[in-house]
N, C-alpha and C positions, 0 to 999 in steps of 0.2 A: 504494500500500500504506500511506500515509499513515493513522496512525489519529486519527479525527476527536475533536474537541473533547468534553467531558463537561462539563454544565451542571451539571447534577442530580446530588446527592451522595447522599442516602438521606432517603425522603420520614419524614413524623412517624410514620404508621403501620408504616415497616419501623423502626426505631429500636425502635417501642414492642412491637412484639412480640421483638424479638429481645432488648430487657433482663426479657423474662417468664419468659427460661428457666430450668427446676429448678433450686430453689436457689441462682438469683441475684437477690437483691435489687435494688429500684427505687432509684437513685441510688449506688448501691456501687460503689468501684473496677473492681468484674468487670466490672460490666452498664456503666461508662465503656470500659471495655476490648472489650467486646465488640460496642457499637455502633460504637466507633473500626474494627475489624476489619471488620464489615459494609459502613461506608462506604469502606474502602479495599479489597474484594473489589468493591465495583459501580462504581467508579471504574475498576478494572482492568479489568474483563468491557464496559463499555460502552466503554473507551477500543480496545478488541480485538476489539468483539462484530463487523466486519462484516469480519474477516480470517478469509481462506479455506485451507485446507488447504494450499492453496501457500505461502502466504504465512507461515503457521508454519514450512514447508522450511526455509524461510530461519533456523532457530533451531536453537544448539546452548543443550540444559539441562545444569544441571549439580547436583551437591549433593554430601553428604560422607553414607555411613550407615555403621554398628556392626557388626561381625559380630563370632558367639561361638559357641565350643566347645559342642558338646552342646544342638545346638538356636536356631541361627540368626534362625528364624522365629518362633519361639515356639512354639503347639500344634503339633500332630501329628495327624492322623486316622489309625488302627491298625485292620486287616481283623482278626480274632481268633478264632477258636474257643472252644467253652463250654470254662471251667477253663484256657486259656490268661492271664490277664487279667496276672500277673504272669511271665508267661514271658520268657525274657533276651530275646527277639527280637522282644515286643511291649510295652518298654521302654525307655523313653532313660535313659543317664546324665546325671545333674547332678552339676554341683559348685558350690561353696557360691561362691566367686569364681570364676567362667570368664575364662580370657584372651578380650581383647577385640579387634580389629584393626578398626581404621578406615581406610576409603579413599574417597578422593575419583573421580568419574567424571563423564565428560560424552556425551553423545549426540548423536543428530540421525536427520533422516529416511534420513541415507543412511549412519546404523551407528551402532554404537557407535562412541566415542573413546577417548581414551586414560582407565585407571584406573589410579593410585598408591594404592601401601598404603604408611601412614603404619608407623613404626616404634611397636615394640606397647606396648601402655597409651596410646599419644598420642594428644591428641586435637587439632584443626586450631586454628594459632593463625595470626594476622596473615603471622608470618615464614613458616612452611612457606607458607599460602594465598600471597604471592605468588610463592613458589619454584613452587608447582605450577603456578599460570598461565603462567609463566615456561616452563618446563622441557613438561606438557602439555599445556594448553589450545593455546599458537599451533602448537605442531606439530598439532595435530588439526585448527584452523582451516587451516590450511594443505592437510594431503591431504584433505580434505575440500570444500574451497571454494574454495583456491585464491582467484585475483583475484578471485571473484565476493564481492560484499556478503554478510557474516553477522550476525546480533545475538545477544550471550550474556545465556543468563538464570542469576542467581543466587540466590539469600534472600539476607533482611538478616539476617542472623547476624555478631554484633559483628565477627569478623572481616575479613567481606565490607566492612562499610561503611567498616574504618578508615581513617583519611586517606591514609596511604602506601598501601591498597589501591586506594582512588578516585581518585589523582593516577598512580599505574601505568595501571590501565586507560583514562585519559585522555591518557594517550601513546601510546597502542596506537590512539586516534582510532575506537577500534571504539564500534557502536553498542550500549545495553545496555537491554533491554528491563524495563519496568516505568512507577513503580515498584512492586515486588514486590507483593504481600499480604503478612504473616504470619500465622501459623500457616493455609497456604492447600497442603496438601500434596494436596488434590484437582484443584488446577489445576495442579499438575509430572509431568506423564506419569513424569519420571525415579524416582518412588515408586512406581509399578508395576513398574519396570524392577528395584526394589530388591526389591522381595516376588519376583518371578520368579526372580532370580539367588539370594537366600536359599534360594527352594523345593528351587533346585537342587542349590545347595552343600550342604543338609542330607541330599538323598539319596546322595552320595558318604560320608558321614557320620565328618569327618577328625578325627582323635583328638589333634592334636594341631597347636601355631599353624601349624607349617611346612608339615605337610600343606595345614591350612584355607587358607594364601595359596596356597600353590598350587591349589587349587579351586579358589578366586574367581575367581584371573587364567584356568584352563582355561574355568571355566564364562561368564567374561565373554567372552570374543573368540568364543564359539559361538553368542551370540546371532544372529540372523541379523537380516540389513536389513531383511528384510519385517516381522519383531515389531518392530523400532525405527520402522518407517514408518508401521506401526500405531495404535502409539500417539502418535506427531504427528500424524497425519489426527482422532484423538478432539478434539485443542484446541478446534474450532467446538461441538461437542457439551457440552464441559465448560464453555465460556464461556457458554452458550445455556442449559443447566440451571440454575446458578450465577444468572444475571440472573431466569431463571422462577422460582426459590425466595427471591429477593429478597434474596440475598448468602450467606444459609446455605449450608450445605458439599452439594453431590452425593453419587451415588452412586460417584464414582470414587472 
C-alpha cells in the first residue's frame, strides 16, 4: 500500500493555465498562490493515485464545520403554489446574527466517529484540537480498528499544524496521511458528509442552539455505514478526476 514516489510536480503548461484564471493576474500573489495549490493537489493525487478502495478503508477523515440557526445549508428549494410565495411555510427565518455551533467529526469506511460540539461562538483553537484528539479521535480509532493499522487525515488549519499538535500526534506513533492540499475540500469525502448532515438538520428545523445540538448529535449517529463507505470507495475516483483536470478542483 506503499504510495510510490512523485517526480513530477506541475508541468509549464499546467502552471500557465491555471494563473489564467478570471481575474487573476500573470505574476500576482493569487496566480503564486494558486499554482503553489495546483502543485501541491498533483503531488497529493499522484502520490495516492494507485490506492484502491481498500486501501482508503484504512483512513479515518476528519474536519471541524459551522452550523447555524435558521438555515444550516444555506439555500432552500421550496415546492409552492401561485400567491403562496411569501406564505409563513414557504419561508425561513433569518436573523441578523445567528448562533453558530461548531463541531469537530471524524469518519471512516466503517461509520461514523465520534462528533464534539465545541461550546457556542467557539471556534477550534490548538488547546481544544488537542483535547478533542485526546478525548475522541483515539476512542474512535480504537472501536473502530482496534490493533489493526489506521492513518488520520486532517487540513492544515493553523491549528492542526501547531507544534504541540505535531509532537502529540507523534507520540500516538500513528501514521498521518498527506501532506494535505489546501483549500482541497473536493478530495475530503468528510464535506459531503457535512452538506448531508446540514440537509438534515435543516429539515428538523430547530429554533433554537439547544434544540440544533441536539439534531446534529441525533442526525449524526443515523448516518448509516453504507453512506460513510460510500463515500470512501469515491477517493480513486476523486484522485483520478483531480490528476485528468491537471490539479483543478472536480466535480465532488
Amino acid at each position: 500500500m506503499a504510495a510510490g514516489r512523485c517526480e513530477c510536480i506541475c508541468t509549464h503548461s499546467e502552471a500557465k493555465t491555471f494563473g489564467r484564471w478570471p481575474g487573476v493576474k500573470k505574476g500576482s500573489k493569487e496566480a503564486t498562490s494558486l499554482q503553489k495549490n495546483i502543485r501541491d493537489r498533483l503531488i497529493f493525487c499522484r502520490k495516492y493515485s494507485e490506492w484502491t478502495a481498500e486501501d482508503w478503508g484504512k483512513v479515518i477523515f476528519s474536519d471541524e464545520a459551522p452550523f447555524r440557526l435558521f438555515g444550516a445549508s444555506g439555500k432552500r428549494l421550496v415546492r409552492r403554489r401561485k400567491g403562496e410565495r411569501y406564505h409563513q411555510s414557504c419561508v425561513m427565518p433569518t436573523v441578523k446574527h445567528p448562533d453558530t455551533i461548531h463541531v469537530w467529526g471524524c469518519f471512516s469506511s466503517k461509520g461514523v466517529g465520534s462528533l464534539t460540539i465545541l461550546p457556542q461562538n467557539t471556534a477550534m483553537n490548538k488547546e481544544w484540537y488537542q483535547n478533542t484528539l485526546q478525548q475522541q479521535l483515539l476512542p474512535t480509532i480504537q472501536q473502530q480498528f482496534g490493533e489493526e493499522q489506521c492513518i488520520f487525515q486532517h487540513d492544515g488549519a493553523p491549528c492542526h499544524k501547531a507544534k504541540v499538535i505535531t509532537k502529540w500526534l507523534g507520540d500516538q506513533n500513528g501514521e498521518i496521511l498527506g501532506p494535505w492540499p489546501g483549500n482541497s475540500p473536493d478530495l475530503n469525502p468528510i464535506e459531503n458528509l457535512w452538506s448531508i448532515l446540514k440537509r438534515r438538520v435543516d429539515k428538523q428545523k430547530p429554533t433554537n442552539s439547544d434544540k440544533l445540538q441536539e439534531v446534529i448529535m441525533k442526525e449524526w449517529v443515523a448516518i448509516s455505514q453504507d453512506l460513510a463507505q460510500k463515500l470512501i470507495e469515491s477517493m480513486p475516483s476523486r484522485i483520478a478526476e483531480v490528476l485528468k483536470k491537471k490539479g483543478q478542483h472536480c466535480k465532488y
